[in-house]
C-alpha positions as semicolon CSV with decimal commas, in nm:
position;residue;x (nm);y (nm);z (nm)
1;X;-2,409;-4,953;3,740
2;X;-2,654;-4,715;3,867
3;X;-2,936;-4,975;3,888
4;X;-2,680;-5,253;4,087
5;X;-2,650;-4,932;4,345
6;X;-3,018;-4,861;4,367
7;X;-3,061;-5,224;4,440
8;X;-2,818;-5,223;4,688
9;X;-2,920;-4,893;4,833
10;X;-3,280;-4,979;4,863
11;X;-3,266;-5,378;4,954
12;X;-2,912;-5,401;5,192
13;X;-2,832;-5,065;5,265
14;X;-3,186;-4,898;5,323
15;X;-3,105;-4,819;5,705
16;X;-2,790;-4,679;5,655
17;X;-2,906;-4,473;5,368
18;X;-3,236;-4,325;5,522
19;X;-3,022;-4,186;5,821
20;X;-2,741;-4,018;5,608
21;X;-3,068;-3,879;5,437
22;X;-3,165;-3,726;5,752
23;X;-2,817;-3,590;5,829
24;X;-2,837;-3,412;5,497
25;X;-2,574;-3,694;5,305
26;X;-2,585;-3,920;5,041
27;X;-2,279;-4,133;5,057
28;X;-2,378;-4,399;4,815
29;X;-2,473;-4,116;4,532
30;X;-2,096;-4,035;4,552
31;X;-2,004;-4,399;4,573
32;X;-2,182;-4,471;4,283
33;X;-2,084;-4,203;4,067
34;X;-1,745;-4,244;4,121
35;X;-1,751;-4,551;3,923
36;X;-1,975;-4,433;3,660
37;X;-1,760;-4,107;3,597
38;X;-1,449;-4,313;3,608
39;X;-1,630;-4,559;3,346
40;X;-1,729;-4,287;3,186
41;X;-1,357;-4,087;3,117
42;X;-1,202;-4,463;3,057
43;X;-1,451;-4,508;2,774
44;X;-1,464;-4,163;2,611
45;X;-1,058;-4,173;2,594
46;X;-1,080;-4,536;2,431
47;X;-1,358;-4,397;2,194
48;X;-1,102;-4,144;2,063
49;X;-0,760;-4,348;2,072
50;X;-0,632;-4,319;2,377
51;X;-0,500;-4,636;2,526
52;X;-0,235;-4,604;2,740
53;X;-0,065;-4,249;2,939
54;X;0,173;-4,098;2,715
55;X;0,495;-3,983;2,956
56;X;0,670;-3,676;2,788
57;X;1,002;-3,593;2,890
């Protein structure tokens, strides 16, 4: 995942991504990670069982 956004970031997006670099941002780091971290939980819960929400009442 991370190398599909550098890719991206660096062959598509470059313009975009130098200026939020000079307004201090970094949009597509938080883009990207919030697939990988949702990957990531989804994967670590299957590893251990979980594989649907359990709804206690």
């Amino acid at each position: 995942m991370a190398a599909i956004e550098h890719l991206l970031t660096a062959a598509v997006y470059c313009r975009a991504y130098e200026m939020d670099l000079k307004r201090g941002i970094n949009r597509f780091r938080w883009i990207e990670y919030s697939f990988s971290a949702t990957m990531m939980i989804l994967l670590i819960a299957f590893y251990n069982g979980i594989t649907a929400p359990q709804h206690h009442r």
